[in-house]
C-alpha positions in Angstrom: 71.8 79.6 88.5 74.2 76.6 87.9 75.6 75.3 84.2 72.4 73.0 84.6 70.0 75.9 84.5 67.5 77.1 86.8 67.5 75.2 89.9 63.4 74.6 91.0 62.2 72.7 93.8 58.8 71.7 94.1 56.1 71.8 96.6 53.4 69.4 96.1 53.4 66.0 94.3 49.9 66.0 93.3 47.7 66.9 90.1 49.3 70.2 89.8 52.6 69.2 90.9 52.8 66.3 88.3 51.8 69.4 86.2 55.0 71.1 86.8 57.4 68.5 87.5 57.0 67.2 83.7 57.2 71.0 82.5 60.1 71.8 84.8 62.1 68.6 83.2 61.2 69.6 79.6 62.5 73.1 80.2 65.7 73.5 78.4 67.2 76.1 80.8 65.4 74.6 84.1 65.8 71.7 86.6 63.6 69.7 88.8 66.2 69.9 92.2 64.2 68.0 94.5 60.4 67.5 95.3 59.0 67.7 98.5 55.5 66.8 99.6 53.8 65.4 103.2 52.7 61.9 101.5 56.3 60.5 101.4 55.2 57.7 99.0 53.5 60.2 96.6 56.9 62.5 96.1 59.0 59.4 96.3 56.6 58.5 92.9 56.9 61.9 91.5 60.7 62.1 92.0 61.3 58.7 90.4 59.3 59.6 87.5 61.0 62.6 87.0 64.2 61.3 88.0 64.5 64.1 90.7 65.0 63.5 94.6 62.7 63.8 97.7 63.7 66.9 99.7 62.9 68.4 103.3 61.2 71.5 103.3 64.6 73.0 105.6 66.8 71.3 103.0 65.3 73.3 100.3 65.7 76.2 102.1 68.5 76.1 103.4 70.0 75.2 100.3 71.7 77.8 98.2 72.4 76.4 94.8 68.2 76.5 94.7 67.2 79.5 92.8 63.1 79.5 93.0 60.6 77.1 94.6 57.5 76.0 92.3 54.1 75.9 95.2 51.7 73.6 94.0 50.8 71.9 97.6 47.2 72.4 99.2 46.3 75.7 99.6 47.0 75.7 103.3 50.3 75.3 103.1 50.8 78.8 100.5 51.6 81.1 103.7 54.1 79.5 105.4 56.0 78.6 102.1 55.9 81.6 100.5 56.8 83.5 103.9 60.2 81.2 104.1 61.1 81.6 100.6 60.8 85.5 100.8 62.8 85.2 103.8 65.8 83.4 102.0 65.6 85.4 98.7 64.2 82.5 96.7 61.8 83.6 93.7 58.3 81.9 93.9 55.8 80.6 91.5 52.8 79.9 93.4 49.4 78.4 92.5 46.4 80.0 93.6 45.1 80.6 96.3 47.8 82.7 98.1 45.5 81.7 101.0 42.1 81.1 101.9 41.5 84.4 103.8 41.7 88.2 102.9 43.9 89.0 105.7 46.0 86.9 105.2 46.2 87.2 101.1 46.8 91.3 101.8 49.7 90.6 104.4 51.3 88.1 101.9 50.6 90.7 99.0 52.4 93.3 101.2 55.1 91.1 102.3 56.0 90.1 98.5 55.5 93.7 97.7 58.2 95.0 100.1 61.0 92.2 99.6 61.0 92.9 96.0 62.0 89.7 95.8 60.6 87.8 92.1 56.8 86.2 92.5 54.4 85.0 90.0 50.7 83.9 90.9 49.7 81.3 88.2 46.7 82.9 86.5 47.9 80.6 83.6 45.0 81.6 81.6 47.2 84.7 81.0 49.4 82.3 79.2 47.0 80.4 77.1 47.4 81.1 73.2 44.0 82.0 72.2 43.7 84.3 75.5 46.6 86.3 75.0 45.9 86.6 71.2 42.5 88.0 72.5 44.2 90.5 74.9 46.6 91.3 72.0 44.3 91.8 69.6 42.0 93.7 72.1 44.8 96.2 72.5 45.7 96.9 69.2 41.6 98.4 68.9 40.5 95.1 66.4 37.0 95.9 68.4 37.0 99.2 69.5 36.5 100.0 73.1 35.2 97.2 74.9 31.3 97.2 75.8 30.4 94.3 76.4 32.7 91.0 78.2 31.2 87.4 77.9 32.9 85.1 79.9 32.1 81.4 79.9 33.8 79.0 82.4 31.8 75.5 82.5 33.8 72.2 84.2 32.2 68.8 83.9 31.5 68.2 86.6 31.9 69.6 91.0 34.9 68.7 92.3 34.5 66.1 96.0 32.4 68.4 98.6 35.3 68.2 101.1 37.4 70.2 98.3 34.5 72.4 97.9 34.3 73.5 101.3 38.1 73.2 101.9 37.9 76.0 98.8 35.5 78.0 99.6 33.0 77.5 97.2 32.1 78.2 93.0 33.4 82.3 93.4 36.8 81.6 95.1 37.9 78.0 93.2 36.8 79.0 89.4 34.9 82.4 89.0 38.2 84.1 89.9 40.2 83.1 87.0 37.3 84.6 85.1 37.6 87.5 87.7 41.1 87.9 86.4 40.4 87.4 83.2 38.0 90.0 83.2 41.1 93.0 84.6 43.6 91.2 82.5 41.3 92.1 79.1 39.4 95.5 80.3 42.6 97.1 82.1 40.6 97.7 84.8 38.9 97.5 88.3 35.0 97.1 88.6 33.3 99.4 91.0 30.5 97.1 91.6 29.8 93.7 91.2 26.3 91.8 91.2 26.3 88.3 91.4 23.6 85.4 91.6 23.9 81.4 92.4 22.4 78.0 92.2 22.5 74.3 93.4 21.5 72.5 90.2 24.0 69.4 90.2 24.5 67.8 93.6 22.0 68.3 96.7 24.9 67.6 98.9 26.3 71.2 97.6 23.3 72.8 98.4 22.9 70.8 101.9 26.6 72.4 102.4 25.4 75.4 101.7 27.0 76.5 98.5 26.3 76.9 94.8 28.0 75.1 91.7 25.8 77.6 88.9 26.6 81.2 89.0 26.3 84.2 87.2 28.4 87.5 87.8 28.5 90.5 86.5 31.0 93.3 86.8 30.4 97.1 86.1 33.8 99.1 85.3 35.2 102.4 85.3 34.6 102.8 81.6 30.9 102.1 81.4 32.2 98.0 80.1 29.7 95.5 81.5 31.5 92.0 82.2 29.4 89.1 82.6 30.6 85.7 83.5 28.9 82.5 84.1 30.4 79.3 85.1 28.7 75.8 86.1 29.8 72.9 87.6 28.2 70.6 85.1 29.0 70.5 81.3 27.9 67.2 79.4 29.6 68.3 76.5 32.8 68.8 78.0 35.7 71.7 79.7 33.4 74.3 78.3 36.1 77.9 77.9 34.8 80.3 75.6 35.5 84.6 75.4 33.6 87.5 73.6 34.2 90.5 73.6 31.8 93.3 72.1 33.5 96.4 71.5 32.1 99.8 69.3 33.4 99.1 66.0 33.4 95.0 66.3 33.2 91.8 67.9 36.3 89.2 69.1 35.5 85.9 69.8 37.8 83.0 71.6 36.1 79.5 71.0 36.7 76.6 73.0 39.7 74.4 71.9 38.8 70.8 70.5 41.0 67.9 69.7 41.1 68.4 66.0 39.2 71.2 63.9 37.3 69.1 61.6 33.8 69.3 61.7 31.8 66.3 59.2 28.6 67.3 57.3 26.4 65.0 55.9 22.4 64.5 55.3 21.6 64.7 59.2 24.0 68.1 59.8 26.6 68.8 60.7 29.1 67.4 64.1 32.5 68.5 65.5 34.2 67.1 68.4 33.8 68.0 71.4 35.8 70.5 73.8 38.7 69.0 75.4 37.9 67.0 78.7 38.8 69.2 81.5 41.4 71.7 82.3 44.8 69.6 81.9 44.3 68.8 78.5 43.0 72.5 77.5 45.6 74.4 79.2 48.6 72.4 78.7 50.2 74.9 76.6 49.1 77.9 79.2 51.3 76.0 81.7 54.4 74.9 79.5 54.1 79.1 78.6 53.7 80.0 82.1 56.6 78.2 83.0 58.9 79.5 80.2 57.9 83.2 81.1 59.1 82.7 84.7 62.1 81.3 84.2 62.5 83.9 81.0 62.0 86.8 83.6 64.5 85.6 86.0 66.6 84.8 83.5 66.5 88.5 82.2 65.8 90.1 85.9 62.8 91.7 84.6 59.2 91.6 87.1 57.0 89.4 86.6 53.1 89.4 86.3 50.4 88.5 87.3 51.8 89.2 91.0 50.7 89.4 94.8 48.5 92.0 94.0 46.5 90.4 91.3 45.5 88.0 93.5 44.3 89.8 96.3 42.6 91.8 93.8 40.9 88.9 92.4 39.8 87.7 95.4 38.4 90.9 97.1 36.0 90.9 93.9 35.3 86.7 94.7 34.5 87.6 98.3 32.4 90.9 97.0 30.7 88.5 94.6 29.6 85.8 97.9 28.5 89.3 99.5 25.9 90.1 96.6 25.1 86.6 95.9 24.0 85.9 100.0 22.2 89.5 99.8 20.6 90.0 96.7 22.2 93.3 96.3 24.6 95.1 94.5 28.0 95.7 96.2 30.6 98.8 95.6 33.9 97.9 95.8 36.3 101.2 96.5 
């Protein structure tokens, strides 16, 4: 780590990359050391902005003075990356998706596993304030053992079909940060899963044979019954919302609106409505997220979530398509 901080290069100049190139620059102890991206004009735009410099994949690399690499190019791309990086000894933070498919998720969780080498999957609900309060809370016994999970992911609206089949549907792109969400609270892994789906928004979805409405429910270890239901259409808005039901109370995580003011007059009462989608409600969760990694390799401590929680999460996902296509039940081990 030079007198400048820690030195971060960054894959991908789009949403997510804009994401963490901004959060990178405002870190105090961190610095943006190069961009790199296939669409030359789009990291050329990034790097300007950010007054940072377009990089070649070998140049970051090869480059010693770069301590970690920030992944936030398409999905297809994860493998290869991550498999360099771990080969120079170059920390990663890596968006999800590790990869599309199970094998290769559980090599790449072995891989990271055995090189011991520092990795953080962003699950950045993990980092978001009210989330971890709940966790926190959760832990200290405010509800007494958990019973019951309610988990309540709704966007605005289905992202371009091409993404959606690029993604592999609903249960891989946003049920498994719930999925996540659901180990991160309980502690632990369901032994069965039970999930059902829908095509209510877009015909095209259901042409392309997937689902944008689903429901999901996980049994654990402990008797706790997780339910989670997430949609691809909210005309209200980014719809997050948590409960959790345990044997002496109740915790509750609301969505997050732009101000908490809510008028009352002869007609009722109205708030505002939740924030617009998930860059404005998980800002924080990524600034957070940020800080913790370069906390952790500041302090040499692990990091989490890891490899493993995402091939964890996704073995549930592809469980959850199993039950969905059959109409059963399905055990996980």
């Amino acid at each position: 780590m030079s007198g400048q901080g820690l030195q971060l290069a960054l894959f991908g100049a789009g949403r997510m990359g804009t994401i963490h190139a901004a959060n990178i620059v405002a870190h105090p102890r961190a610095a943006l050391a190069g961009i790199c991206d296939p669409d030359d004009g789009a990291a050329l735009a990034l790097a300007r902005a950010f007054r940072s410099r377009v990089r070649t994949t070998a140049d970051v690399f090869d480059d010693p003075a770069i301590d970690a690499v920030v992944i936030a190019s398409a999905a297809s791309t994860h493998p290869e990356l991550i498999d360099r990086a771990l080969a120079c000894g170059k920390a990663v933070f890596c968006e999800k998706p590790l990869a599309r498919d199970l094998g290769t998720v559980r090599s790449l969780a072995a891989a990271v596993e055995a090189s011991g080498i520092p990795f953080l999957l962003a699950f950045n609900r993990r980092f978001d304030p009210g989330f971890a309060s709940l966790a926190s809370r959760l832990r200290k016994g405010e509800a007494g053992a958990p019973e019951l999970v309610l988990l309540t992911s709704r966007d605005p609206g289905p992202p371009p079909l091409d993404y959606i089949l690029a993604s592999g549907g609903i249960l891989r792109e946003t049920t498994i940060h719930d999925i996540d969400m659901a180990r991160w609270l309980t502690g632990e892994e369901p032994n069965s899963v039970y999930a059902v789906g829908a095509a209510r928004t877009d015909p095209r979805i259901a042409a392309a044979g997937h689902v944008d409405t689903v429901m999901v429910t996980l049994t654990m270890p402990s008797g706790t019954l997780v339910s989670i239901n997430n949609s691809w259409r909210s005309a209200y808005g980014y719809d997050q919302r948590a409960e959790v039901h345990g044997a002496s109370g109740m915790l509750q995580l609301g969505n997050v609106l732009p101000t908490p003011v809510i008028a009352w007059n002869a007609g009722g009462g109205s708030s505002d409505r939740p924030q617009p989608f998930f860059l404005e409600r998980y800002a924080e969760a990524y600034r957070r997220e940020l800080d913790y990694f370069v906390s952790r390799l500041e302090e040499g401590g692990s990091l989490s979530p890891g490899a493993g929680d995402g091939l964890n999460a996704l073995q549930i996902a592809e469980a959850a398509e199993v039950s969905m296509r059959s109409g059963l039940s399905v055990r996980l081990s």
